[in-house]
C-alpha positions as CSV (number, residue, x, y, z in Angstrom):
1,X,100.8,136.3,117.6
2,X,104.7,136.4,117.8
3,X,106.5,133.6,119.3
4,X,109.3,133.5,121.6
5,X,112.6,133.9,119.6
6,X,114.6,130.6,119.7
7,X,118.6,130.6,120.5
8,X,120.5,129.0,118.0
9,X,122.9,127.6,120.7
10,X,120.4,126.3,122.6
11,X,118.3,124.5,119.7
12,X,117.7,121.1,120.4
13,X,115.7,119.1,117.0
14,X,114.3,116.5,119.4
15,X,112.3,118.6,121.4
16,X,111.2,121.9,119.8
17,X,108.0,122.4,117.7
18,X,107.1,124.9,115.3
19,X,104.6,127.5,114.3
20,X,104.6,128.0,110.5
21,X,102.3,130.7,108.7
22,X,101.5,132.8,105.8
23,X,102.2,136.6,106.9
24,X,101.4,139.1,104.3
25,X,104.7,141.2,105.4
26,X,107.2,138.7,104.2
27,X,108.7,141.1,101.3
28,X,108.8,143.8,103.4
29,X,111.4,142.3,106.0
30,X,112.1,138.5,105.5
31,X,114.6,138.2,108.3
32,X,112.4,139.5,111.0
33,X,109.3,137.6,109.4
34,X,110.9,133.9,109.4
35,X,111.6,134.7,113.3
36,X,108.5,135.3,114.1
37,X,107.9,132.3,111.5
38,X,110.0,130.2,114.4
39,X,113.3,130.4,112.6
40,X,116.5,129.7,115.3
41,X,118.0,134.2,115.7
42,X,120.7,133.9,113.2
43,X,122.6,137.5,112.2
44,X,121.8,138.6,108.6
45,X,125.5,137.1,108.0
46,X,124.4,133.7,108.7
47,X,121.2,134.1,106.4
48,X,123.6,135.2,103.3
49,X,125.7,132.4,104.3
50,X,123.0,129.4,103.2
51,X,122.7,131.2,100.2
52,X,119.5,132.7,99.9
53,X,118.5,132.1,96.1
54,X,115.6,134.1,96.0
55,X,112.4,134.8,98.0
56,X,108.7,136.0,97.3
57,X,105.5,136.8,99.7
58,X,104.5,132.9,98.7
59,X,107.9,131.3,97.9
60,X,111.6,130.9,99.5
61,X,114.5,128.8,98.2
62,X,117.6,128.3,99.9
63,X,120.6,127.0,98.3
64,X,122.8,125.4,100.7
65,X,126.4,125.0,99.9
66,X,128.5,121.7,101.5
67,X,131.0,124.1,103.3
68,X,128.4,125.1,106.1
69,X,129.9,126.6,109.5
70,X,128.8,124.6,112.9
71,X,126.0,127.7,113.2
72,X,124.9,127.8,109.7
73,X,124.8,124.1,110.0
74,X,122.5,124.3,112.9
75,X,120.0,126.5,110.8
76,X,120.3,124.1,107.8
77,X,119.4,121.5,110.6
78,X,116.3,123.7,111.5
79,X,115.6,124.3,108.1
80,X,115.3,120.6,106.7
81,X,113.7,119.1,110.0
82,X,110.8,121.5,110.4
83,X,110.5,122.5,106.9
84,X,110.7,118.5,105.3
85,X,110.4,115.8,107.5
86,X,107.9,117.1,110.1
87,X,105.3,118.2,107.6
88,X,101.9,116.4,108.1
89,X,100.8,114.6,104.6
90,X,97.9,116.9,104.0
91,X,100.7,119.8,103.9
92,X,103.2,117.9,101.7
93,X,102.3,119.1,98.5
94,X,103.6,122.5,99.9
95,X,106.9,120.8,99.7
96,X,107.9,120.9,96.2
97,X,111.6,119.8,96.6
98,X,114.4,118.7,99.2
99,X,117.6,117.2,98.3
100,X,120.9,117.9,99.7
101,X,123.1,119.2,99.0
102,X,120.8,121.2,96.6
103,X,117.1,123.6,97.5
104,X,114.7,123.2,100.0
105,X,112.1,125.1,98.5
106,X,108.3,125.5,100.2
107,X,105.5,127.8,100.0
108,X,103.1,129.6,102.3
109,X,99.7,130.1,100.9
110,X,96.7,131.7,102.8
111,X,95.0,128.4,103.4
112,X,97.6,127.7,105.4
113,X,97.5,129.5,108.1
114,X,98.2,127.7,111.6
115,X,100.4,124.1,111.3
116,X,102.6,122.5,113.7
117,X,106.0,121.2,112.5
118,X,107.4,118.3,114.4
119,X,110.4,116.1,113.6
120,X,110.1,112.6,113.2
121,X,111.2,110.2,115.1
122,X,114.1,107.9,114.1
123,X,116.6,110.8,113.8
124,X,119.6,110.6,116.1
125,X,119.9,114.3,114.7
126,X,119.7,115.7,111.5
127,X,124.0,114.8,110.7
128,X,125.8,114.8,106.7
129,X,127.3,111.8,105.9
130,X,129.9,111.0,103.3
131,X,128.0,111.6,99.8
132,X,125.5,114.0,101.5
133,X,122.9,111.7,103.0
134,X,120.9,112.0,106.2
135,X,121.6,110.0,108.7
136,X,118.6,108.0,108.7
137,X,117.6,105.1,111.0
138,X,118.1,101.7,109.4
139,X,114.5,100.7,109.8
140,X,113.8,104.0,107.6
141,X,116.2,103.6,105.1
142,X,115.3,102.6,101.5
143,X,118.7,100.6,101.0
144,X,117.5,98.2,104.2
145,X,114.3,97.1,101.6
146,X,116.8,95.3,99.1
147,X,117.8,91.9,99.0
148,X,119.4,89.8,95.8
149,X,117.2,88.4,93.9
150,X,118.6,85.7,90.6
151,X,116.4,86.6,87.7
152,X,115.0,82.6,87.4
153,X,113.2,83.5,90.8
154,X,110.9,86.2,88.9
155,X,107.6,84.0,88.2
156,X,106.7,83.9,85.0
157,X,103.6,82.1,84.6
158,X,101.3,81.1,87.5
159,X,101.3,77.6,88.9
160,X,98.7,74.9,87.7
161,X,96.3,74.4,89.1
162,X,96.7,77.8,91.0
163,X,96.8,76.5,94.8
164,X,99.8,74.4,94.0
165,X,102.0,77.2,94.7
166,X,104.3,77.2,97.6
167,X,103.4,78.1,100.8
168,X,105.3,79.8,103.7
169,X,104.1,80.0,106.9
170,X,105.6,82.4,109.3
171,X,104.3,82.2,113.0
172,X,106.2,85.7,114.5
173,X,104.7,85.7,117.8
174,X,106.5,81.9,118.0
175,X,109.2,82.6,115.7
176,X,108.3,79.7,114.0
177,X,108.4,78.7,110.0
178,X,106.6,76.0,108.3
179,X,107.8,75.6,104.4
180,X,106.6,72.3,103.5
181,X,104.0,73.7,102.1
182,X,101.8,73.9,98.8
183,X,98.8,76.8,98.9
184,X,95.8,74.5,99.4
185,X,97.5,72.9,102.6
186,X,96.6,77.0,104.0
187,X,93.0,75.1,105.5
188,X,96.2,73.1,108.0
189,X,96.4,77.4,109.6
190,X,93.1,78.5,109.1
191,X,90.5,77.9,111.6
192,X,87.0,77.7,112.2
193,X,85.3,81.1,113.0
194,X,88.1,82.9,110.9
195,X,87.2,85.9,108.4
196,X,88.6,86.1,105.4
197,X,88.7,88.9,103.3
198,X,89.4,89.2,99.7
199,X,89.2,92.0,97.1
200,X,86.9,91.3,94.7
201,X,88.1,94.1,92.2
202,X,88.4,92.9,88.8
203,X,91.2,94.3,86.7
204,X,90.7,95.6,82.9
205,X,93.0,95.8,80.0
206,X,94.5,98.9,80.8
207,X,96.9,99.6,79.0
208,X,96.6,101.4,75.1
209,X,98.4,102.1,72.3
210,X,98.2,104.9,70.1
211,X,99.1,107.8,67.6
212,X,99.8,111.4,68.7
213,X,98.4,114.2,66.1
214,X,102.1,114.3,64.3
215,X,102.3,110.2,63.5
216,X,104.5,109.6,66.5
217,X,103.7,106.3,68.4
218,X,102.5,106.4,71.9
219,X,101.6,104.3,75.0
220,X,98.4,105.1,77.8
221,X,98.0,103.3,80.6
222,X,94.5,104.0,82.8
223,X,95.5,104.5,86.7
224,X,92.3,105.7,88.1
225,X,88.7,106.1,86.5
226,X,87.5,109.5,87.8
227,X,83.9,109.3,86.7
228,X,81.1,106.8,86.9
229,X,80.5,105.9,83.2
230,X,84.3,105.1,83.2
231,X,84.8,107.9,80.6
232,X,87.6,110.0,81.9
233,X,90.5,108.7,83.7
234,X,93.9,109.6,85.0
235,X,96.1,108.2,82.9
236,X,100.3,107.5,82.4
237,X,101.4,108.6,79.2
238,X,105.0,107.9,77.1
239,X,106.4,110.0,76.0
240,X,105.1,112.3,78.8
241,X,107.5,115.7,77.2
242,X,105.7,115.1,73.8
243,X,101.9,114.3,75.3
244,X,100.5,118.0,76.8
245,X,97.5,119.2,78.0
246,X,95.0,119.2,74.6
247,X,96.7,117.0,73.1
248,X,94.6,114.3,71.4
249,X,95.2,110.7,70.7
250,X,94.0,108.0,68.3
251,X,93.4,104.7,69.4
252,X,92.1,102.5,66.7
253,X,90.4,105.1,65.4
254,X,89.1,106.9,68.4
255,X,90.2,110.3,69.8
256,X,91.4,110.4,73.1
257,X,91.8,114.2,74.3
258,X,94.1,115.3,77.0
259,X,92.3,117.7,79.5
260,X,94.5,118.0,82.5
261,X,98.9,117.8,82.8
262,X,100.0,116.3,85.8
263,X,103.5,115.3,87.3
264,X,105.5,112.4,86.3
265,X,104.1,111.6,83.3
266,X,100.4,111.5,84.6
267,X,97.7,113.3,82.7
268,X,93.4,112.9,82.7
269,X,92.5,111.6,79.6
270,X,88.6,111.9,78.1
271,X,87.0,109.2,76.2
272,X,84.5,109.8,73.4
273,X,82.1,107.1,74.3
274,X,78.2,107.2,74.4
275,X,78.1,105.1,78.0
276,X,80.4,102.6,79.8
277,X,79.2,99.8,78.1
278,X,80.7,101.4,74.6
279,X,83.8,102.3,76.6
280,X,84.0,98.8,78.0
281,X,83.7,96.9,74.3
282,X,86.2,99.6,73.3
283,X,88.8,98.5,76.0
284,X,88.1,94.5,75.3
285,X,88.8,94.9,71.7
286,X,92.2,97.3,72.2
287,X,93.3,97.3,75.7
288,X,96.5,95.3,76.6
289,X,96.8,93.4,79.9
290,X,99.0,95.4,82.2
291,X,101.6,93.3,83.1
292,X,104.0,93.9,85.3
293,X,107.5,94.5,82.9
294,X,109.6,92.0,85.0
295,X,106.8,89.7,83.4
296,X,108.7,89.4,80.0
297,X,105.8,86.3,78.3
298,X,103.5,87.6,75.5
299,X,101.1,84.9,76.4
300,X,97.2,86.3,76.7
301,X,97.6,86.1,80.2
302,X,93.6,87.5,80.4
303,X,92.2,85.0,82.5
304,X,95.6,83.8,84.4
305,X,95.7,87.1,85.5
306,X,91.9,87.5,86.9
307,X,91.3,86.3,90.9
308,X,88.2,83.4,90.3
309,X,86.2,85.5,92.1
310,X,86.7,89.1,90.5
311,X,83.6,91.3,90.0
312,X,84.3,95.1,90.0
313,X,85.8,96.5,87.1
314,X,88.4,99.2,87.8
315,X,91.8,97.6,88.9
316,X,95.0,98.5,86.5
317,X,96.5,95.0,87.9
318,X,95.2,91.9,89.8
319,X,95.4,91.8,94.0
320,X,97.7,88.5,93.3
321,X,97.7,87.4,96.7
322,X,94.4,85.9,95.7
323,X,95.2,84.1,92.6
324,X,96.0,81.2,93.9
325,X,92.8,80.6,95.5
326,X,90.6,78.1,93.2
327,X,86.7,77.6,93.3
328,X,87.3,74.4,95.2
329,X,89.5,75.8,97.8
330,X,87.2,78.5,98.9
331,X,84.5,75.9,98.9
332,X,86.9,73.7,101.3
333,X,87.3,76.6,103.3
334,X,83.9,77.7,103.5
335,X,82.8,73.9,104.7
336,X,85.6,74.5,107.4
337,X,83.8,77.1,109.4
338,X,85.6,80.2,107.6
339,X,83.9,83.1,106.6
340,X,84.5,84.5,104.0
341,X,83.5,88.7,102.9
342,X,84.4,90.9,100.4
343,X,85.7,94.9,100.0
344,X,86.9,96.4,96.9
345,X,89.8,98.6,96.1
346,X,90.7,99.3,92.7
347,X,94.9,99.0,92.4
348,X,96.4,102.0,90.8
349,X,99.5,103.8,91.3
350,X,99.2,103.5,94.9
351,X,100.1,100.2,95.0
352,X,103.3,99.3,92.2
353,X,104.6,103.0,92.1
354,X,108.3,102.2,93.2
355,X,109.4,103.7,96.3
356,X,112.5,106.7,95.6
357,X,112.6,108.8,98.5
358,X,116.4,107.4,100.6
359,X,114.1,107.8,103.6
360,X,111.2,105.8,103.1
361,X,108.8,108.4,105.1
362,X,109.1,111.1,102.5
363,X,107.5,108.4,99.9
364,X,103.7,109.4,98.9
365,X,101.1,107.0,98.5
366,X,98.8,107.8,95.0
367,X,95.1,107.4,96.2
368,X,93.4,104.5,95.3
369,X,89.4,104.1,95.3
370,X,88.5,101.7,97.5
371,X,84.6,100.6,99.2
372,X,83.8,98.6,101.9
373,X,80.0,97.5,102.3
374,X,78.0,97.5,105.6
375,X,77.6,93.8,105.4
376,X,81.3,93.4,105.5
377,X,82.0,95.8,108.4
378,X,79.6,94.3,110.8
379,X,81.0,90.7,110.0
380,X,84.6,92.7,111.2
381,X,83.1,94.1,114.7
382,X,81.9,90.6,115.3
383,X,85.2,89.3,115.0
384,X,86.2,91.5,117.0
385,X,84.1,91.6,119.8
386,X,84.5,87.7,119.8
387,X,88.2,87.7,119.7
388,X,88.2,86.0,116.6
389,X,91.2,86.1,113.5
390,X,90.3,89.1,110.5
391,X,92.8,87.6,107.7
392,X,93.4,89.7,104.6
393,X,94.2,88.0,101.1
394,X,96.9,90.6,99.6
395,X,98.0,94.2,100.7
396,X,95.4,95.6,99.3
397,X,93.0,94.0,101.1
398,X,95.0,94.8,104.3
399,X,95.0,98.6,103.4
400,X,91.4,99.0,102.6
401,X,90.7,97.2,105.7
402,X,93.1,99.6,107.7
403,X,91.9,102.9,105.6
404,X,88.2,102.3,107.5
405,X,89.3,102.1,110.8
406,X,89.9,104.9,113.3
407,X,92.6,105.9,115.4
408,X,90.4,103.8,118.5
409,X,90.3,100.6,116.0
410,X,86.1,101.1,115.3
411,X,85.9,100.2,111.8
412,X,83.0,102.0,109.7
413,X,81.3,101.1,106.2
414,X,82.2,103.3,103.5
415,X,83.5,104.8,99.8
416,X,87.0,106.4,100.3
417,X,90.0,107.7,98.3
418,X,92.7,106.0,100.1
419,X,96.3,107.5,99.9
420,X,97.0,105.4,103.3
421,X,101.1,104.2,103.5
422,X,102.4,101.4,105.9
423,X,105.1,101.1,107.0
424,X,107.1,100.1,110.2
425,X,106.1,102.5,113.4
426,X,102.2,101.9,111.9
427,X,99.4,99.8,114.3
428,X,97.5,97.6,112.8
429,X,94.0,97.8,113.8
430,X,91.8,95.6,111.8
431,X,94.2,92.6,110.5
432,X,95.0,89.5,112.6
433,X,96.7,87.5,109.8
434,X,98.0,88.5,106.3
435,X,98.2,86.3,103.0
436,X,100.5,87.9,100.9
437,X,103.5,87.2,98.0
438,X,107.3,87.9,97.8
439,X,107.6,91.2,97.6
440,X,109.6,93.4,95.0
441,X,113.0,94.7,96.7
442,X,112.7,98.3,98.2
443,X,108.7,98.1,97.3
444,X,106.3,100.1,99.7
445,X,104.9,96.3,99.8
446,X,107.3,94.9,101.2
447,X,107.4,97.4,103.7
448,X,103.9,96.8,104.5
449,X,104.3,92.9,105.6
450,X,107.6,94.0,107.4
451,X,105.3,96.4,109.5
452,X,102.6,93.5,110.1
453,X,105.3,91.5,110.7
454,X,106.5,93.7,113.5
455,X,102.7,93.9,114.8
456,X,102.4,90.1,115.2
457,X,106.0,90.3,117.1
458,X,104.6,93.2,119.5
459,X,107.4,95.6,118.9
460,X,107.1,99.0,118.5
461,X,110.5,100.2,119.0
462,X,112.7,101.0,116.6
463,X,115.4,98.6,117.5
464,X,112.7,95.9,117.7
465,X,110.9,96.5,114.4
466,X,114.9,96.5,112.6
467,X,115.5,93.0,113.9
468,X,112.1,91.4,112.6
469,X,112.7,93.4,109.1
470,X,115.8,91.1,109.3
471,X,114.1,88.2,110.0
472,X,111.9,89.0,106.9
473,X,114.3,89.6,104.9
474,X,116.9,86.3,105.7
475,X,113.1,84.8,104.9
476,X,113.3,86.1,101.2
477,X,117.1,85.3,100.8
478,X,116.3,81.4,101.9
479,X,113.4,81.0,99.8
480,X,115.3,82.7,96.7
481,X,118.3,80.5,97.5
482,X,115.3,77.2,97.8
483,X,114.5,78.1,94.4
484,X,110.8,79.9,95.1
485,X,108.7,81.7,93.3
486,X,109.0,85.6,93.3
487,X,106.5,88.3,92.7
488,X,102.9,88.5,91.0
489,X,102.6,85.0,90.1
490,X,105.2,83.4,92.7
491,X,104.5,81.9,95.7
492,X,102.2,82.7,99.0
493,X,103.1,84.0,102.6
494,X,100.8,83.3,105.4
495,X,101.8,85.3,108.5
496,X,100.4,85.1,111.9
């Protein structure tokens, strides 16, 4: 089915959708096929013009050069809007790169047939700024995720005991900010009838060192275990150029074989083991705790670095909102009227990969295994049909709760792969109340609790959700300036 040719003149990026699909003639006449493919009528002058690097039945690149008329412009406008930003995240592995100025590259493939493009909001229109930038929306701009940050803030060590942290309090709804706070003074905020949720995943030495086949050193660090007995995982490798698939690995004495090359340094790694119990002995004896690297001790931080009430192996790093709970505290809270449930998500890649994309929307979440039990979910519907608080310990606790929710806020029980990314413009459906730590600058974290933050506030416009990522963010340059703790083992949030 053709559609209806679109004036170049007349295109408007706001309001215009398009119909993208593979169509088996595109070597035969590639200017007549991306019209019908929606493409703005351009003359074959205006094509040549963007540079048209090359072009295949399943691959186009376009090369666009800074010195773009006002109508070439216009078809670079269509080009990067409908072909980048408007791409649903199931398609955006069809996106392969998209930089400017530089290629815009995609790819048609027969399983993808029927899709509608649609640009995002927060565009003003698609403009070049000096140095080549979009012109992005604060609230969707990386550079609006940084604040300073003095080195002495980083938290090196965990307080002692654990729930005498610092504790910050931020009522948004009131605008109101209690600091006088240590962690076990959180029972002042809770109340009785409240459900809190932890993540009871326990983290394992994860990280391994070892010897390629020519003598040269290595490092492996486990991301995500991919099968049941814990025998092949996905893996990050250095040096990722020298580490290929079927390469093997020694670790102590054991080969490690590569069986699968990835991106960015990620590979899947098998394990010679018998079981997971072998695997597991194997791990305690040689496996390094995966410390964050703005954690510069060499303390065995093995047990600091465990929540007190960890059970499911799996985690690459601790949910650290939750280590500064104690056994006593949770009793405390228990005899207060809380509740108190569990889920589970394992913290990969999803979690600490650093956000790189200028406009924060383009950033991909790595999936993360994550369960929540029956018994848990029913606890949640409760709460909700009673109009009672559902508080999450940590970002990961908040995600997996959001990950089992539908778009109508039902939350179901479940096993899921979640690749889900908050950010401002996202609902929250499940979460009433978040406990969470100072974020790293420009981390997909921190735009997390700027989202909740937003929530709490009720504002959903973009002009709205800008000023409370302010508010967040003069937060985090008070506290740094008041001498707080930042980071994995820093001080605690409490926002409601």
């Amino acid at each position: 089915m053709k559609r209806e040719l679109v004036n170049i003149e007349n295109y408007n990026t706001s309001d215009y959708s398009f119909y993208i699909g593979y169509d088996e003639r595109m070597n035969d006449s590639p200017i007549k096929d991306y019209h019908e493919l929606g493409m703005p009528y351009v003359s074959d002058t205006d094509i040549k013009a963007i540079g048209l690097k090359s072009y295949s039945p399943t691959r186009v690149k376009y090369n666009i050069f800074h010195n773009l008329s006002d109508s070439n412009m216009k078809l670079f406008k269509w080009l990067y809007c409908n072909l980048t930003n408007g791409w649903k995240k199931r398609y955006s592995n069809l996106i392969k790169k998209a930089y400017l100025p530089g290629i815009i590259e995609f790819e048609y493939g027969n399983s993808f047939k029927k899709t509608i493009l649609q640009p995002l909001d927060g565009y003003s229109d698609i403009e070049l700024k000096e140095g080549y930038h979009l012109d992005v929306k604060k609230l969707y701009d990386l550079s609006s995720y940084n604040y300073e940050l003095p080195s002495e803030n980083i938290a090196q060590y965990p307080a002692t005991p654990r729930d005498s942290s610092r504790l910050l309090v931020w009522n948004v709804k009131e605008d109101k900010i209690f600091s006088e706070n240590i962690f076990r003074d959180i029972t002042k905020f809770l109340r009785p009838n409240d459900l809190l949720i932890l993540n009871d995943t326990k983290f394992i030495p994860a990280r391994l060192k070892g010897e390629r086949e020519t003598g040269g050193q290595c490092e492996i660090f486990l991301l995500k275990n991919l099968t049941s007995d814990f025998l092949e995982w996905e893996v990050l490798v250095k040096p990722a150029r020298k580490i290929h698939k079927g390469s093997k690995i020694s670790v102590d004495g054991k080969i490690l074989f590569i069986t699968e090359e990835k991106p960015e340094g990620i590979r899947n790694i098998k394990f010679e083991f018998e079981n997971r119990d072998e695997f597991m002995k194997f791990l305690d004896n040689c496996g390094h705790v995966p410390l964050p690297p703005y954690i510069k001790n060499n303390d065995d931080m093995r047990e600091k670095y465990q929540t007190v009430f960890a059970k499911n192996e799996g985690s690459v790093a601790a949910p650290t909102a939750s280590l500064h709970f104690t056994p006593e505290l949770l009793k405390q809270i228990k005899l207060m009227g809380v509740k108190i449930s569990y889920v589970t998500l394992h913290v990969g890649l999803g979690t600490f990969r650093p956000v790189k994309t200028q406009d924060i929307r383009q950033h991909e979440i790595h999936t993360e295994h994550c369960e929540l039990s029956e018994e848990t979910a029913k606890l949640i519907r409760e709460q909700k049909l009673n109009g009672e608080r559902v508080i999450a310990s940590g970002t990961t606790a908040a995600r997996t709760l959001e990950s089992f929710c539908n778009d109508d806020g039902e939350i179901k029980s479940g096993i899921l792969e979640t690749g889900l990314y908050i950010y401002p413009g996202y609902k929250f459906k499940a979460v009433d109340a978040l406990i969470t730590n100072f974020h790293l600058p420009e981390s997909s974290l921190l735009m997390l609790v700027a989202s909740f933050a937003a929530n709490k506030a009720r504002v959903f416009d973009i002009e709205g959700e800008e000023k409370i990522l302010g508010k967040l963010l003069e937060i985090y340059e008070t506290c740094a300036k008041s001498n707080w703790r930042f980071f994995s083992f820093g001080d605690a949030m409490f926002i409601e």
